[in-house]
TIRO-2110 file (N, C-alpha, C; in Angstrom, 1 decimal):
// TIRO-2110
94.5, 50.8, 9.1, N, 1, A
95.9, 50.4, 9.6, CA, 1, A
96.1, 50.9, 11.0, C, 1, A
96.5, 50.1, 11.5, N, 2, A
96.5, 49.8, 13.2, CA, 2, A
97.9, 50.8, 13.2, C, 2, A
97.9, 51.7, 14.3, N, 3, A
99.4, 52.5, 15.0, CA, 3, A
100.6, 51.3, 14.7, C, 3, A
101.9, 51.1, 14.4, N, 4, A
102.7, 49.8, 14.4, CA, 4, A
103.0, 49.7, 15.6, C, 4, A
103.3, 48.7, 16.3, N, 5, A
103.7, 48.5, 17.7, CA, 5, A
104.9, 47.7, 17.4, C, 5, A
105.9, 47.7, 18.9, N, 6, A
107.2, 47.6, 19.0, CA, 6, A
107.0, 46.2, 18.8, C, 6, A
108.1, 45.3, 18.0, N, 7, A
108.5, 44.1, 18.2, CA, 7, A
108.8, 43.5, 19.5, C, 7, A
108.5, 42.3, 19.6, N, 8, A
108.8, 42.1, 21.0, CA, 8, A
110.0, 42.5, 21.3, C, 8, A
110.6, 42.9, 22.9, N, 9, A
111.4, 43.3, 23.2, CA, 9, A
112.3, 44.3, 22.1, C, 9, A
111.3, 45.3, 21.6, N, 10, A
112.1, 46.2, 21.4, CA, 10, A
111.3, 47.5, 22.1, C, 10, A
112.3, 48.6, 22.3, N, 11, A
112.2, 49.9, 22.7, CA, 11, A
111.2, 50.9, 21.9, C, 11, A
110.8, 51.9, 22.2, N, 12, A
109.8, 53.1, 21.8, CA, 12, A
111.1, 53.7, 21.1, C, 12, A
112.3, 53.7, 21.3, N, 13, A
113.4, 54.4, 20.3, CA, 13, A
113.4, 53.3, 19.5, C, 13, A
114.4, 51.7, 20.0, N, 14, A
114.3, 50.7, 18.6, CA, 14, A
113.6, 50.8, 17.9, C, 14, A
111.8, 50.8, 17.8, N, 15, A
110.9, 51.0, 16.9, CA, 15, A
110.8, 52.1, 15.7, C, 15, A
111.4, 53.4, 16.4, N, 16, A
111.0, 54.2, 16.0, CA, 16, A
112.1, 54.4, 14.8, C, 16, A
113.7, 53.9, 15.5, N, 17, A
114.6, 54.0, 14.1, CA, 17, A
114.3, 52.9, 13.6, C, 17, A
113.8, 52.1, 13.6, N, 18, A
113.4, 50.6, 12.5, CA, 18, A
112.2, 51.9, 11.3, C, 18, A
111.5, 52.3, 11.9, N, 19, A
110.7, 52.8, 10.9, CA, 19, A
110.8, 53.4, 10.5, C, 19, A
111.6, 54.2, 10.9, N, 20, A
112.5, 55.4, 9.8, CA, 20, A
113.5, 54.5, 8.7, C, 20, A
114.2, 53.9, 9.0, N, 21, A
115.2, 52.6, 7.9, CA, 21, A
114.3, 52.2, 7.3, C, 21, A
113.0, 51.9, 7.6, N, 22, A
112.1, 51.1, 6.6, CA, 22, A
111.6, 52.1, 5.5, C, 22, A
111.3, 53.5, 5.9, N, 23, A
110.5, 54.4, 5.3, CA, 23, A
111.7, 55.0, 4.6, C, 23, A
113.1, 55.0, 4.7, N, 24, A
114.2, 56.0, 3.9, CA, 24, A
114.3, 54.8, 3.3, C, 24, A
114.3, 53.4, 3.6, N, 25, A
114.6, 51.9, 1.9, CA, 25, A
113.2, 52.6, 1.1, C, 25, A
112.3, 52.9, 1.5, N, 26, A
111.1, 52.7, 0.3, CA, 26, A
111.1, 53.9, -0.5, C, 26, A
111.4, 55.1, -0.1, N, 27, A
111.8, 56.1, -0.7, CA, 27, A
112.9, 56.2, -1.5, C, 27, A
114.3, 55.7, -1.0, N, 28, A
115.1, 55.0, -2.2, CA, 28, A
114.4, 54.3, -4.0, C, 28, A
113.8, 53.4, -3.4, N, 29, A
113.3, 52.8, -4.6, CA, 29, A
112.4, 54.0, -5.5, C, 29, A
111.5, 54.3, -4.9, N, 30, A
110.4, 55.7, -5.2, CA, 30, A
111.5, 56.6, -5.8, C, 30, A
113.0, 56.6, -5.1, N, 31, A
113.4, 57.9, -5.8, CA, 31, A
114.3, 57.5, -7.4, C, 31, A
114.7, 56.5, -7.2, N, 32, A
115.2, 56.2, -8.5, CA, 32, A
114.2, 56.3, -9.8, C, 32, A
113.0, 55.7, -9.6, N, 33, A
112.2, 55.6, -10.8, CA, 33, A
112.0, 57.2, -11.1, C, 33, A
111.7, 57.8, -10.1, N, 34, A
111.6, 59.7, -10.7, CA, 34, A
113.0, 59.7, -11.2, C, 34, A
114.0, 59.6, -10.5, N, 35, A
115.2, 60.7, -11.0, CA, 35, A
115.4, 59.7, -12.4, C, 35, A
115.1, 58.5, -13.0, N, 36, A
115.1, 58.5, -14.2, CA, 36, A
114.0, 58.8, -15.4, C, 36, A
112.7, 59.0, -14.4, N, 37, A
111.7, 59.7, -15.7, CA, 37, A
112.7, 61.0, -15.3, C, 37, A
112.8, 61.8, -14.4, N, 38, A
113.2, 63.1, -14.4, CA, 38, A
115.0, 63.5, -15.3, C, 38, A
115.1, 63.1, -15.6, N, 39, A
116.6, 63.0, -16.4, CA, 39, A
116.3, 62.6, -17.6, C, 39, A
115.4, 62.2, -18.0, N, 40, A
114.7, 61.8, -19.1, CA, 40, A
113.9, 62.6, -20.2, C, 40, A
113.2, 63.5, -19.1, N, 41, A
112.3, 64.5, -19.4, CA, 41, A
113.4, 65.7, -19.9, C, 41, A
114.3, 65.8, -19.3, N, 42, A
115.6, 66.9, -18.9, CA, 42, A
115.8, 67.4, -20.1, C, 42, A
116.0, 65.5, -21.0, N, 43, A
116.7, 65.8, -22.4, CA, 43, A
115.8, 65.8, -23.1, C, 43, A
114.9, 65.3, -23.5, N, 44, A
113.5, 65.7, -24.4, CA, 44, A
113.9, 66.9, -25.3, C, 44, A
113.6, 68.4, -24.8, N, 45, A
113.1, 69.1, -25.5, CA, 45, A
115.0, 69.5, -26.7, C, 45, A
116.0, 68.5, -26.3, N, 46, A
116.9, 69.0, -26.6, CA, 46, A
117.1, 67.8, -27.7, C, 46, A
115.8, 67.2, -28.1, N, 47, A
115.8, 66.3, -29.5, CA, 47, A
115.2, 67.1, -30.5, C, 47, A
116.1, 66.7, -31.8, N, 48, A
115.5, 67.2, -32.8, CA, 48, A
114.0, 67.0, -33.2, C, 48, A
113.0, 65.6, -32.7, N, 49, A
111.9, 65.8, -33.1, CA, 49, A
111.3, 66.8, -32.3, C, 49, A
111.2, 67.1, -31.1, N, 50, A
110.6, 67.9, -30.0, CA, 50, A
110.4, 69.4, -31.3, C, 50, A
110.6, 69.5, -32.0, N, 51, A
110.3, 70.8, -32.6, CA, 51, A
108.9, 70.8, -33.2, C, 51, A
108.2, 69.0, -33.4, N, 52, A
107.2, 69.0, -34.3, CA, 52, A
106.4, 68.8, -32.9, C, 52, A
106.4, 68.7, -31.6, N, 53, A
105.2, 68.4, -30.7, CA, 53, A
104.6, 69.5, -30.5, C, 53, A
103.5, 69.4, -30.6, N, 54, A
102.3, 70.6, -30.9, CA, 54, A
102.3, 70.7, -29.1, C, 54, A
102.0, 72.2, -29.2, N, 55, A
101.1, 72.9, -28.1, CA, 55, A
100.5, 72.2, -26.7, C, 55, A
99.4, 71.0, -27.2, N, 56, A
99.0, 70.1, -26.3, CA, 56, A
100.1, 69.7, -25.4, C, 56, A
101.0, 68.8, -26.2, N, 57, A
101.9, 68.0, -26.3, CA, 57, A
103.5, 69.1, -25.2, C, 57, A
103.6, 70.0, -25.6, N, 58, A
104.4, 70.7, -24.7, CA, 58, A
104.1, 71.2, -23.4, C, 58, A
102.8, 71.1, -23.4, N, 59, A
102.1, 71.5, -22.1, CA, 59, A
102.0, 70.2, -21.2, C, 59, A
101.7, 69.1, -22.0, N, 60, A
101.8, 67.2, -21.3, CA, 60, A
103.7, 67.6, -20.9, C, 60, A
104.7, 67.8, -21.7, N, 61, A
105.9, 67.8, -21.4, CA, 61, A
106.1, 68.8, -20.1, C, 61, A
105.5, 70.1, -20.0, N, 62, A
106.1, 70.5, -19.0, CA, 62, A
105.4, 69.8, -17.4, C, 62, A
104.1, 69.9, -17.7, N, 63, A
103.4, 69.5, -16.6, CA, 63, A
104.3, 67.9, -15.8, C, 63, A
104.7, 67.1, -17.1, N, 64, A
105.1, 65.9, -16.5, CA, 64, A
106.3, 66.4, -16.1, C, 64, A
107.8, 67.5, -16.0, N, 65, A
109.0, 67.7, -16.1, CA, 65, A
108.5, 68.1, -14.5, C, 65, A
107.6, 69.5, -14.4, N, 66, A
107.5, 70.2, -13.3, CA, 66, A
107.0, 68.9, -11.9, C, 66, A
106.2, 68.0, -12.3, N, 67, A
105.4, 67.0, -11.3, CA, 67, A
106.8, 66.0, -10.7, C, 67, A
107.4, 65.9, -11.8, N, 68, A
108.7, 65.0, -12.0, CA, 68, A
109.8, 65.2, -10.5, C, 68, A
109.9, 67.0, -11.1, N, 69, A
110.7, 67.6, -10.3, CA, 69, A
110.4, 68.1, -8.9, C, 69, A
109.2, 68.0, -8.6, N, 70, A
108.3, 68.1, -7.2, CA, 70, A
108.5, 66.9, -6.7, C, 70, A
108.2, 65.8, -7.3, N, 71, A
108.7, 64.2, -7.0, CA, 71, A
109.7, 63.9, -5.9, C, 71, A
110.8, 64.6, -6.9, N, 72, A
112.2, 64.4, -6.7, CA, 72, A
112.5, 65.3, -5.3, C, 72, A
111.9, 66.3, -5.1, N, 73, A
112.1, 67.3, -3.8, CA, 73, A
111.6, 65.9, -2.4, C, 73, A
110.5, 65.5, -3.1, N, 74, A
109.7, 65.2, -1.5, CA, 74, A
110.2, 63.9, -1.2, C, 74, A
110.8, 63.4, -2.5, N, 75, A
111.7, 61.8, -2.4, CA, 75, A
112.7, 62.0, -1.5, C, 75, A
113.5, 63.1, -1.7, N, 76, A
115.4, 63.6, -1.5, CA, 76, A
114.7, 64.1, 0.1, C, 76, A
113.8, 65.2, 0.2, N, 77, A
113.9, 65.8, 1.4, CA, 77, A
114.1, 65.4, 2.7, C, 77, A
113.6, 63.6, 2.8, N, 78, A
113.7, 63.2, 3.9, CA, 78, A
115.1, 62.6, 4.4, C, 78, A
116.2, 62.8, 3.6, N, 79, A
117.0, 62.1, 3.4, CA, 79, A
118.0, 63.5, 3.9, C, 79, A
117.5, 64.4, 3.5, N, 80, A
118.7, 65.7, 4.0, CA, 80, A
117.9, 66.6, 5.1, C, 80, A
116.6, 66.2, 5.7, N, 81, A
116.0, 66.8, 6.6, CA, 81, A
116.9, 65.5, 7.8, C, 81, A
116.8, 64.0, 7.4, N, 82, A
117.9, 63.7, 9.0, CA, 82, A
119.2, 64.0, 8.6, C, 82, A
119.4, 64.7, 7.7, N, 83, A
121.4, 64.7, 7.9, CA, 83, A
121.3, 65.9, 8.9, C, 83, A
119.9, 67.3, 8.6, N, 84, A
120.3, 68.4, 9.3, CA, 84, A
119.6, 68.2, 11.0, C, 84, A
118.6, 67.4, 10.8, N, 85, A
118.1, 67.0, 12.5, CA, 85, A
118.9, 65.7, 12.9, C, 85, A
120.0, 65.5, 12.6, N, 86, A
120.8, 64.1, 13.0, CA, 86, A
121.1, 64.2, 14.3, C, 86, A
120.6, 64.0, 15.9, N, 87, A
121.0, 63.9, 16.2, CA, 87, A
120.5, 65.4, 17.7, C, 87, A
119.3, 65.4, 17.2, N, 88, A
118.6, 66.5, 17.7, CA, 88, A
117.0, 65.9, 19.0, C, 88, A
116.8, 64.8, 18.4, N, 89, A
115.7, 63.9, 19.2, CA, 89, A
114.4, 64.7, 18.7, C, 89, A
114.3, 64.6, 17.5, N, 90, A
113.6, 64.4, 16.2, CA, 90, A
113.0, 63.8, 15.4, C, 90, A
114.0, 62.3, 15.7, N, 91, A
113.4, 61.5, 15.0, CA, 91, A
112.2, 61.3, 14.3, C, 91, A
111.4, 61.0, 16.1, N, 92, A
110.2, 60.4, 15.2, CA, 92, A
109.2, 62.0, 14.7, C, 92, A
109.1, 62.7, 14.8, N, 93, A
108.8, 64.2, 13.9, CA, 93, A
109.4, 63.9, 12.5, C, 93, A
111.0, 63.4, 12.1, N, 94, A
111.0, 63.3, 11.0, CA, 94, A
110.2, 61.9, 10.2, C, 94, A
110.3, 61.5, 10.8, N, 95, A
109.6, 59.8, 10.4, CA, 95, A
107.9, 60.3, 10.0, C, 95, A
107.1, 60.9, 10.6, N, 96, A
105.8, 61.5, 10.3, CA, 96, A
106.0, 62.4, 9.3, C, 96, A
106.8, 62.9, 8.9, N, 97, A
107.2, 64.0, 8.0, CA, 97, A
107.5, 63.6, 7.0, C, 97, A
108.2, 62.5, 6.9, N, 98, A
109.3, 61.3, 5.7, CA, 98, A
107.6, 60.9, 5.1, C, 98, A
106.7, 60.6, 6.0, N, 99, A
105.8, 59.8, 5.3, CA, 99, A
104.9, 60.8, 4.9, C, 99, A
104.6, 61.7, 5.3, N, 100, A
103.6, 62.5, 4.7, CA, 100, A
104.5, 63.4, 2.6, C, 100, A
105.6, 63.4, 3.1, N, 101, A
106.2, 63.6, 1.8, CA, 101, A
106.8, 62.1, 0.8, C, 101, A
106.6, 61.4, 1.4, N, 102, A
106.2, 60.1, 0.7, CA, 102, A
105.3, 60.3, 0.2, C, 102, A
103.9, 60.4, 0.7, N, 103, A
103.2, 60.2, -0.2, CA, 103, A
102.6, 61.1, -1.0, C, 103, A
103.3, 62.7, -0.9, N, 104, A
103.1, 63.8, -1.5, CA, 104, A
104.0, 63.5, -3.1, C, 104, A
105.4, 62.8, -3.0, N, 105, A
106.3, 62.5, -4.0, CA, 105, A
105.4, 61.4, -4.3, C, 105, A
104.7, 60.5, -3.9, N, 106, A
103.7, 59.4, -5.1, CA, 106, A
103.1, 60.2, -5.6, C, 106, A
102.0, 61.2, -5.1, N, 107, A
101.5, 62.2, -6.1, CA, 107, A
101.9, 62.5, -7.2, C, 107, A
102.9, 63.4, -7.1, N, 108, A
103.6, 64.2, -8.0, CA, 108, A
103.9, 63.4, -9.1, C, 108, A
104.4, 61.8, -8.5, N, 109, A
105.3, 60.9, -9.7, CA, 109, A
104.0, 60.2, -10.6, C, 109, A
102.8, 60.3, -9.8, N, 110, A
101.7, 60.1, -10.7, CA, 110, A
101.6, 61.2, -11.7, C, 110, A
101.3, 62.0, -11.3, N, 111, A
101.3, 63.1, -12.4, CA, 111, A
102.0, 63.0, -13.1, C, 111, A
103.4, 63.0, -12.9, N, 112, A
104.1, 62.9, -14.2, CA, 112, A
104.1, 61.8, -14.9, C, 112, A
104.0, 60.9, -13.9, N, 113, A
103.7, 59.5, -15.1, CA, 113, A
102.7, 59.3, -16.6, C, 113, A
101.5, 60.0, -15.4, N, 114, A
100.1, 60.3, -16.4, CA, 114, A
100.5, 61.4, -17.4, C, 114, A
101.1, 62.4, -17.4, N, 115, A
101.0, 63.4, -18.4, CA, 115, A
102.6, 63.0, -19.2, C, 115, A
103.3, 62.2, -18.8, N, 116, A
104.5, 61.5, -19.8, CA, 116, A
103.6, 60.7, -20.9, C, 116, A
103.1, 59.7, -20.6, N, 117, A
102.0, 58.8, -20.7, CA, 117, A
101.1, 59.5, -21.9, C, 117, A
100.2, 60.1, -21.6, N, 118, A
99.5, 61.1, -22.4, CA, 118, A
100.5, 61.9, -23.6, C, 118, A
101.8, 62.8, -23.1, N, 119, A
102.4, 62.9, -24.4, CA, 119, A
103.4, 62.0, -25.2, C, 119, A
103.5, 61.0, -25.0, N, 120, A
104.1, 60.0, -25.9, CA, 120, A
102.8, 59.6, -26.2, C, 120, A
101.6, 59.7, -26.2, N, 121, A
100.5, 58.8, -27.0, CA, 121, A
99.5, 59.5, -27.8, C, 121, A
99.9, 61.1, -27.4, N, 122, A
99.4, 61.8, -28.1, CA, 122, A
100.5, 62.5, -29.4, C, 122, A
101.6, 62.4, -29.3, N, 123, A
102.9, 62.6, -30.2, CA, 123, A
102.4, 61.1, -31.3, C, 123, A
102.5, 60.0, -30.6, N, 124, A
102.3, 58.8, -31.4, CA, 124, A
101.5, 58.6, -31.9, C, 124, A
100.0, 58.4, -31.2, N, 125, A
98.8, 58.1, -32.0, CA, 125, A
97.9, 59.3, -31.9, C, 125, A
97.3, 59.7, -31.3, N, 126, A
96.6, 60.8, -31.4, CA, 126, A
96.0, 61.1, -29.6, C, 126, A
94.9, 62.3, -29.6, N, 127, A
94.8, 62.7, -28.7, CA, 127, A
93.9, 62.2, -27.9, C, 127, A
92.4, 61.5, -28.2, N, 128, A
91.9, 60.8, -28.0, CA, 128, A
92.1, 59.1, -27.0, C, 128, A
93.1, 58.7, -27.9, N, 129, A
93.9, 57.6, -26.9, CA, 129, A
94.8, 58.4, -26.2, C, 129, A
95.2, 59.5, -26.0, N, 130, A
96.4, 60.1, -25.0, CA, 130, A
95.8, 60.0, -24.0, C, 130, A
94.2, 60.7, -23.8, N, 131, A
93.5, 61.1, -23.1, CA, 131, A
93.1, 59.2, -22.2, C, 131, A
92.8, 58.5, -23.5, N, 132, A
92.4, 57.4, -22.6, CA, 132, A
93.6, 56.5, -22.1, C, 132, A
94.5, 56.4, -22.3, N, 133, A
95.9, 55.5, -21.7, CA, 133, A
96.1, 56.6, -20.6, C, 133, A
96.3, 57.6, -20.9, N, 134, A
96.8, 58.3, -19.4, CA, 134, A
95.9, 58.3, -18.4, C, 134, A
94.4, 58.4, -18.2, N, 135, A
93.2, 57.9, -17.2, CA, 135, A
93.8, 56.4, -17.0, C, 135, A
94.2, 55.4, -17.6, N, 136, A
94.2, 54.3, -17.1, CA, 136, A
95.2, 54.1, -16.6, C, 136, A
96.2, 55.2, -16.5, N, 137, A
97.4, 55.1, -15.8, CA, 137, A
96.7, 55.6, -14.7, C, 137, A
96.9, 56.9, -14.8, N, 138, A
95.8, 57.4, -13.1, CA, 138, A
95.2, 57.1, -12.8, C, 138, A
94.1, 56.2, -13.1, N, 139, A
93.7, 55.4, -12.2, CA, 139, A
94.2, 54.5, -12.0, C, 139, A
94.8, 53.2, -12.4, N, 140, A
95.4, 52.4, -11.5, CA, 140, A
96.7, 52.8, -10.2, C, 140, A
97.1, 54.1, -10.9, N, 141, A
97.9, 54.8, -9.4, CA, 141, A
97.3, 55.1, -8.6, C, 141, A
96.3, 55.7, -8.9, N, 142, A
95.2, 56.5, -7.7, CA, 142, A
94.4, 55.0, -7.1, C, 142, A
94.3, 54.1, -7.9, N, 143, A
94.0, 52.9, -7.0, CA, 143, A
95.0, 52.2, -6.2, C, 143, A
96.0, 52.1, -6.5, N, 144, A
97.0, 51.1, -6.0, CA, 144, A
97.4, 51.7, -4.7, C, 144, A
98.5, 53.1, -5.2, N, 145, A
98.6, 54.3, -4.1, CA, 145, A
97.9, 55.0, -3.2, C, 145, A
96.6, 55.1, -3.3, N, 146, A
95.5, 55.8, -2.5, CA, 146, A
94.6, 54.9, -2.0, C, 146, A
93.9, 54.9, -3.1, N, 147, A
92.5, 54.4, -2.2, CA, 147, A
92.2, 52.9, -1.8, C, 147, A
93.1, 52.3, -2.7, N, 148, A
93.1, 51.4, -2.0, CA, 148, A
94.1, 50.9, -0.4, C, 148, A
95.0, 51.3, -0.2, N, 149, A
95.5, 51.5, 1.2, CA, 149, A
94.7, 52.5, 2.3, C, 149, A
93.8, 53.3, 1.8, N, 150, A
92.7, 54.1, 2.4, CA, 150, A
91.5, 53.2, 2.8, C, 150, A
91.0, 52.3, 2.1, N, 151, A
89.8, 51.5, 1.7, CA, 151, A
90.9, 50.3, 3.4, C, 151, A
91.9, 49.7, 2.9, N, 152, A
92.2, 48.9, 4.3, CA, 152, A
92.4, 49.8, 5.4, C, 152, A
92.6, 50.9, 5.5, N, 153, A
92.6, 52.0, 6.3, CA, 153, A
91.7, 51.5, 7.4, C, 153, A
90.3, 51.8, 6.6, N, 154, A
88.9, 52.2, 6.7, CA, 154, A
88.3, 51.0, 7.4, C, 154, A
88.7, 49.4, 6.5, N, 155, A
88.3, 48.5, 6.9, CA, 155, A
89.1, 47.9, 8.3, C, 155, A
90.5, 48.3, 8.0, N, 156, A
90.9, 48.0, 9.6, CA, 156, A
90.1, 48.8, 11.2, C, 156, A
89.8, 50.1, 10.8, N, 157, A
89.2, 50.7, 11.4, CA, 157, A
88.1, 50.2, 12.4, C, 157, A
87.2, 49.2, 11.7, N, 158, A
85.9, 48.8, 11.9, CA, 158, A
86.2, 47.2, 12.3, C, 158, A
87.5, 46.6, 12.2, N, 159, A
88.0, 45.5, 12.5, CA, 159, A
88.1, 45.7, 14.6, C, 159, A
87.5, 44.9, 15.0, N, 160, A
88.2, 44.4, 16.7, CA, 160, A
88.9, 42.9, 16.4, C, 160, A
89.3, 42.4, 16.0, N, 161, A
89.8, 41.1, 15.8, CA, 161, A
91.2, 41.9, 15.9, C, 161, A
92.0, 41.2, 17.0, N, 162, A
93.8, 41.3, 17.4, CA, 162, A
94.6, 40.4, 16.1, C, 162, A
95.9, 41.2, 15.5, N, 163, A
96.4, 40.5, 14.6, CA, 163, A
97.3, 39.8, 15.1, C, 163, A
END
């Protein structure tokens, strides 16, 4: 992936607040899906079945609560790091910052996805399939979110052809 360049006739500031708007919309979406696995997770252990989830099964629950809640930090942070640099000529520091915790909060919300994933399937069917539905969750995250935007990374790299 090529540096983004300014639209025609826009500014090294226009650009740079367009890509912050663009990167606090995508984080929005990123943040709703956590704060509803994470509100989710919240009430779990305060159901009457949660008393019969084995050992395994509480350790898939915390790992996915704690990943959840890490999520939720690096989603929200970029959002109350420009309320406190609003206005300081920061911007684009926060915009590098928004994105590197973007894709620290994809992390995290994989994790929790995979280890939610894993204890609903090991509560339900057993541990065997917990193990294999949750790999097929993490990997298609770890493909979709990583390596594969890494892989065009790599290939744009090696590209001279102007877009």
């Amino acid at each position: 992936m090529k540096e983004e360049r300014a639209e025609p006739g826009e500014s090294h500031k226009e650009r740079v607040d367009r890509e912050l708007a663009e990167l606090l919309q995508g984080l929005r979406v990123a943040v709703t899906g956590v704060q509803v696995l994470f509100a989710f997770l919240l009430t779990v252990p305060f159901q009457v079945g949660f008393v019969k989830v084995d050992a395994l099964g509480r350790w898939l629950f915390f790992i996915s609560l704690m990943a959840a809640a890490f999520a939720s930090v690096c989603f929200i942070a970029p959002a109350a790091q420009h309320r406190l640099l609003f206005r300081t000529g920061l911007k684009e520091k926060m915009l590098h910052r928004a994105n590197e915790l973007g894709v620290a909060g994809a992390m995290f919300l994989l994790v929790a996805m995979t280890s939610a994933v894993a204890l609903v399937t090991e509560t339900v069917i057993n541990n065997w399939q917990a193990a294999l539905f949750a790999a097929a969750v993490a990997l298609t995250g770890v493909w979709f979110w990583l390596l594969q935007p890494l892989l065009d990374l790599y290939r744009s790299r090696g590209s001279t052809s102007a877009e």
